[in-house]
C-alpha positions in Angstrom: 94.7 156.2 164.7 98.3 156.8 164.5 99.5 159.7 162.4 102.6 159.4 159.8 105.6 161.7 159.9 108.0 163.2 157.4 110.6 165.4 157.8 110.5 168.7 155.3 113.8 166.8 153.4 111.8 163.6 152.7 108.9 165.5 151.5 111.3 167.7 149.5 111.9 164.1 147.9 108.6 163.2 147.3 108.0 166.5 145.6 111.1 167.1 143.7 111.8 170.7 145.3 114.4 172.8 147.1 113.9 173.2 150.7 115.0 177.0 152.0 115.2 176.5 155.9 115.1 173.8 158.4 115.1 170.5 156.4 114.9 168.5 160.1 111.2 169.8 160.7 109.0 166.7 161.5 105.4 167.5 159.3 102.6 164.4 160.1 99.4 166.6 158.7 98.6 168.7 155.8 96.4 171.8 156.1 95.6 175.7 155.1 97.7 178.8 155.8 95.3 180.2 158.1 95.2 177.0 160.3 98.3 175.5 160.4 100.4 174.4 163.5 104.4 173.8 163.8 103.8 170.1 162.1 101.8 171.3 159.5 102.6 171.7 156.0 100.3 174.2 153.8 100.6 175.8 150.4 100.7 178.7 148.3 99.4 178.4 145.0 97.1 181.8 144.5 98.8 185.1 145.1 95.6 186.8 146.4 96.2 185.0 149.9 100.0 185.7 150.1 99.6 188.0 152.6 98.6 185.0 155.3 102.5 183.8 154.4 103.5 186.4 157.0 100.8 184.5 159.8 100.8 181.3 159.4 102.1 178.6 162.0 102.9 176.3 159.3 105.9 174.8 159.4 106.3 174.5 156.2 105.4 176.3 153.3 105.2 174.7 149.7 105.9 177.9 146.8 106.4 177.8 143.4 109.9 178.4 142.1 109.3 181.6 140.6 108.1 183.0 144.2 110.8 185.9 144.5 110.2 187.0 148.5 111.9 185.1 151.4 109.1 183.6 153.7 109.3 183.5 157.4 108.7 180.2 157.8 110.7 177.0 156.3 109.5 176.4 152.3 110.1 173.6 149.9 109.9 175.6 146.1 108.6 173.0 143.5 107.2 173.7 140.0 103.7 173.3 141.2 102.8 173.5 144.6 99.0 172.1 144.1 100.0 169.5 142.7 103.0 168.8 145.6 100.4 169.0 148.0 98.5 166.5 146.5 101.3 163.9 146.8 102.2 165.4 150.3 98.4 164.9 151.3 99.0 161.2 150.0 102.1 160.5 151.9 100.8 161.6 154.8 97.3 159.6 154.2 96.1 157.9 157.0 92.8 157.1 156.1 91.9 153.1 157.2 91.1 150.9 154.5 87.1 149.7 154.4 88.6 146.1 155.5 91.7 145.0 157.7 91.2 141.2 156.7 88.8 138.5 155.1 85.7 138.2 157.2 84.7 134.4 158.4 80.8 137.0 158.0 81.3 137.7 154.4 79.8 135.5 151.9 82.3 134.3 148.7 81.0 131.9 146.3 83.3 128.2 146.4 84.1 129.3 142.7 85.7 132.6 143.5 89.5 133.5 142.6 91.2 136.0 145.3 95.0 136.4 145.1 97.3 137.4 147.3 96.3 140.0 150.2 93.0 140.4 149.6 90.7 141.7 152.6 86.8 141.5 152.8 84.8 142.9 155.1 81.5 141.3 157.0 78.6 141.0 155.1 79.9 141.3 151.5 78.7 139.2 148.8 80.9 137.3 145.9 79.0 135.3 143.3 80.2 132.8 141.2 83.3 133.0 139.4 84.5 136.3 140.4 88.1 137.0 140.3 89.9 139.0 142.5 93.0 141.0 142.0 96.3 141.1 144.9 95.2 143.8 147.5 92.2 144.8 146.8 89.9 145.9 149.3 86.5 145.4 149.5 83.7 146.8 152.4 81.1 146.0 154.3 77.8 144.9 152.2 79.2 145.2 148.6 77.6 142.9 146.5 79.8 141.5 143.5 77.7 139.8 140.9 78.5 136.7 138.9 81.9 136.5 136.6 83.0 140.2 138.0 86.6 140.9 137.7 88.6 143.4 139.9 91.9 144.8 139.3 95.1 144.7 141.6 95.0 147.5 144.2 91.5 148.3 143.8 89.5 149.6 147.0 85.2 149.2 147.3 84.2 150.9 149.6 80.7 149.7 151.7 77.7 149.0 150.2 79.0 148.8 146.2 76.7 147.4 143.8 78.5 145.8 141.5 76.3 143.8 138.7 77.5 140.4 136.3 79.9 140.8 134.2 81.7 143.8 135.2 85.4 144.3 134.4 86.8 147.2 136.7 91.0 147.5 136.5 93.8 148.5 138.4 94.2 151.2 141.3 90.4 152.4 141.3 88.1 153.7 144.2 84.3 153.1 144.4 82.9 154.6 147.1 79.7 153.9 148.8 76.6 153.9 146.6 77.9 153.9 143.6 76.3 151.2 141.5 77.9 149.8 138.2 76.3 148.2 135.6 72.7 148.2 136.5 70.3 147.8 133.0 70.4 151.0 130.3 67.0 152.9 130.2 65.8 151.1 126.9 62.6 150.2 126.2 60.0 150.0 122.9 56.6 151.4 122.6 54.0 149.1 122.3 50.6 151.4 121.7 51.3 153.2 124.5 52.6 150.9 127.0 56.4 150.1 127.6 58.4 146.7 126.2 61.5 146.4 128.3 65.1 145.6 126.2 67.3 143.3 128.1 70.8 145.1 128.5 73.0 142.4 127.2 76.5 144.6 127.1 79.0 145.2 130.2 80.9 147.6 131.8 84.6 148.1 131.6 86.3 150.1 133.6 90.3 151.1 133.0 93.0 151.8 135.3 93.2 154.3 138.1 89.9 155.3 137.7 87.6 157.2 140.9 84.0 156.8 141.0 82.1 158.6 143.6 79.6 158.3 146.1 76.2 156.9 144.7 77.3 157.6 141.0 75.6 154.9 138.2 77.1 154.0 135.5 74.6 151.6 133.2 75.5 148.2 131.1 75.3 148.6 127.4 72.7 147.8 125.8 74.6 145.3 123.4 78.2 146.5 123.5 79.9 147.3 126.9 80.3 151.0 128.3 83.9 152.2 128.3 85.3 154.0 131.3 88.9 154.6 129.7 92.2 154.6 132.4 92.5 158.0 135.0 89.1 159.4 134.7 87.7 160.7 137.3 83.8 160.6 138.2 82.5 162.5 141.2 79.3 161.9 143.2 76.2 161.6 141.4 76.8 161.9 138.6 75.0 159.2 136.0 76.8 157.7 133.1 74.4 156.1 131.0 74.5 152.8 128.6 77.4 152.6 126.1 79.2 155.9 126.9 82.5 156.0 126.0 84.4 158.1 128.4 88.0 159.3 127.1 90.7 158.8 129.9 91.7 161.4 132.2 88.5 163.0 131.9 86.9 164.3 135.2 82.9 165.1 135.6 81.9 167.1 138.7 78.7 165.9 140.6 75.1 165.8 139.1 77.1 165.1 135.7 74.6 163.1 133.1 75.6 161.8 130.0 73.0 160.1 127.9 73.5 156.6 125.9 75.6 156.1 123.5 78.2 159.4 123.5 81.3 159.5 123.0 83.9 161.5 125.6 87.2 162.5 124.6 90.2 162.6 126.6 90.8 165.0 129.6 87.7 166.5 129.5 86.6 168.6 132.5 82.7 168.6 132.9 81.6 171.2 136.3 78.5 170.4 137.8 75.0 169.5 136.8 76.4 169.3 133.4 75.0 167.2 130.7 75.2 165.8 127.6 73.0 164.6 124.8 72.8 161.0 123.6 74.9 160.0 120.7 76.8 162.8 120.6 81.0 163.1 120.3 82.5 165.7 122.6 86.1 166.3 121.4 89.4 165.8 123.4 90.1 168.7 125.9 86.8 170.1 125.6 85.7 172.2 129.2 81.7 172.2 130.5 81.0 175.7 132.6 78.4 174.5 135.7 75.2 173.7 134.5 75.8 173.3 130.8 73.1 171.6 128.6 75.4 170.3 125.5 72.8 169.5 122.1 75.3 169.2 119.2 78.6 167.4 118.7 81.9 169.3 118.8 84.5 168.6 117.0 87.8 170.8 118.5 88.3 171.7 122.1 87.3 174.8 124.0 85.1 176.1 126.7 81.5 175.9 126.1 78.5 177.7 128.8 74.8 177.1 128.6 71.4 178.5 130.6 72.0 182.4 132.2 73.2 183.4 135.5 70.8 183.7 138.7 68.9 187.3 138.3 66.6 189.0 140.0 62.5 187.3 139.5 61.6 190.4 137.4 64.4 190.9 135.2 64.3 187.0 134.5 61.0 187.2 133.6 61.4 189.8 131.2 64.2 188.4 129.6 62.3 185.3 129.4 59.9 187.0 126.9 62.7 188.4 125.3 64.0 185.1 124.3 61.0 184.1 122.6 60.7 187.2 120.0 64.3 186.2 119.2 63.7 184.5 115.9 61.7 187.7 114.5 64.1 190.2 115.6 66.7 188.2 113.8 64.5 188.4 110.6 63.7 191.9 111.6 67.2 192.6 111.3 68.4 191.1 108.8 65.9 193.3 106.5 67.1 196.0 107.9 70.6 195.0 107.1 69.3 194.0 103.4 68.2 197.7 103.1 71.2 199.5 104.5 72.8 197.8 102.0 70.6 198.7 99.3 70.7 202.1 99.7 74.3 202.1 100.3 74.2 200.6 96.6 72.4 203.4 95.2 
């Protein structure tokens, strides 16, 4: 596989910094302080490992612009250096692409669109009447139901499931696994037994959006789930039918969000988070791990359910605690009701 190079002043470009040192330095790979070579470039965004600055090989360093100490090593200073890496690690990408050209081994309906540059890979499936963006990729054994449209740029990785009637945009990733617009969990109750409701809704999917690695993200019911432009959905996580994710949110794996609620914009969900159905979680709004969410919010801020781990005992005790909850808060509300009655007197 053949590696990319840039010199520290084209990635100076690409960043929008100020390089302090040798600008000629060739960099073909991105890594951490601790482990970088000569043709490296690293990062320092958290003061607690500054001291490695005075070990590291790299040969170059990315700082912020308020860093005040002259490094030994070559910098670029840039207003965020996370964020330059990220476009560094980009530049420098040389991941392959799940297909190089279309394969005489996949299978593509007669009533299929592809535009320009399009490459499939052996053993994919296309129904009838999908249409196909200009380069898009598409791997090995994803299966594209009928009337499925995908956006310029897109990338599928192997073994997609992609159901009818799926509308997924611009510049998104699927990775393997992931499986959009399977049915919604609906179903009546018939005395006991189950009567299944066909999901007659779709999914949309905007612009620029990531899904991970065996993630599902169910049809509506009647109307289609909404997966808005630049969110961000990491592996297994379940989005269930007729959400309505905000764009620019991002959900860390094990993520579950019930039918029918409504996700504002750049929301940050951590893992094994999960949300009620029906239920509107405002713009900006930030999940702690493991956070069971039961009510609508309606402004932003940072919300925490469940306890830390503890030792067995204390857990149990605390356990029994919980439950006498309710009639120590009546208990003490007397209490306070006579404090303040004698106070009176």
């Amino acid at each position: 596989m053949q590696k990319k190079t840039l010199t520290v002043a084209e990635i100076a470009d690409i960043v929008g910094g100020q390089v302090v040192g040798d600008a000629d330095i060739p960099i073909s790979r991105v890594s951490s302080l601790d482990q970088a070579t000569d043709q490296d470039i690293s990062f320092l965004s958290n003061l607690k490992l500054e001291q490695q600055l005075n070990t590291t090989q790299a040969g170059c360093v990315l700082l912020s612009m308020e860093y005040a100490k002259q490094p030994a090593t070559t910098c670029i200073l840039c207003k965020d250096p996370y964020l330059a890496f990220a476009l560094v690690a980009q530049a420098l990408d040389i991941t392959p692409l799940p297909a190089s050209e279309i394969s005489p081994a996949a299978n593509i309906h007669p009533s299929v669109t592809l535009q320009d540059k399009v490459k499939i890979a052996a053993g994919a499936v296309l129904d009838k009447n999908c249409r196909i963006g200009k380069n898009v990729t598409i791997g090995a054994n994803t299966y594209l139901g009928e009337g499925v449209v995908v956006g310029d740029n897109t990338i599928v990785y192997a073994n997609v499931s992609i159901y009818h009637r799926v509308t997924i945009g611009a510049s998104c990733i699927l990775h393997s696994g992931a499986v959009i617009g399977c049915d919604g969990f609906g179903y009546a109750n018939d005395g006991g037994s189950w009567v299944k409701i066909p999901q007659t809704g779709g999914v949309i999917i905007q612009d620029k959006v990531e899904i991970g690695a065996n993630a599902c993200i169910d049809r509506g019911a009647l109307n289609d789930t909404i997966i808005e432009k630049g969110v961000k959905i990491d592996n297994l996580c379940h989005i269930a039918h007729n959400v309505e994710v905000g764009e620019n949110t991002a959900m860390a794996a094990f993520t579950g969000i019930a039918g029918s609620a409504k996700i504002g914009k750049s929301c940050t969900f951590s893992g094994r988070s999960s949300i009620i159905g029906h239920l509107n979680i405002a713009e900006g709004t930030h999940l702690t791990a493991g956070t069971l969410v039961n009510k609508s919010n309606e402004t932003a801020g940072v919300f925490s359910s469940g306890t830390g781990a503890q030792e067995n005992k204390i857990w149990r005790k605390n356990v029994a605690r919980f439950k006498q909850l309710d009639d120590m808060a009546k208990k003490l509300r007397l209490l306070e009701k006579k404090i303040k009655d004698l106070q009176g007197d």
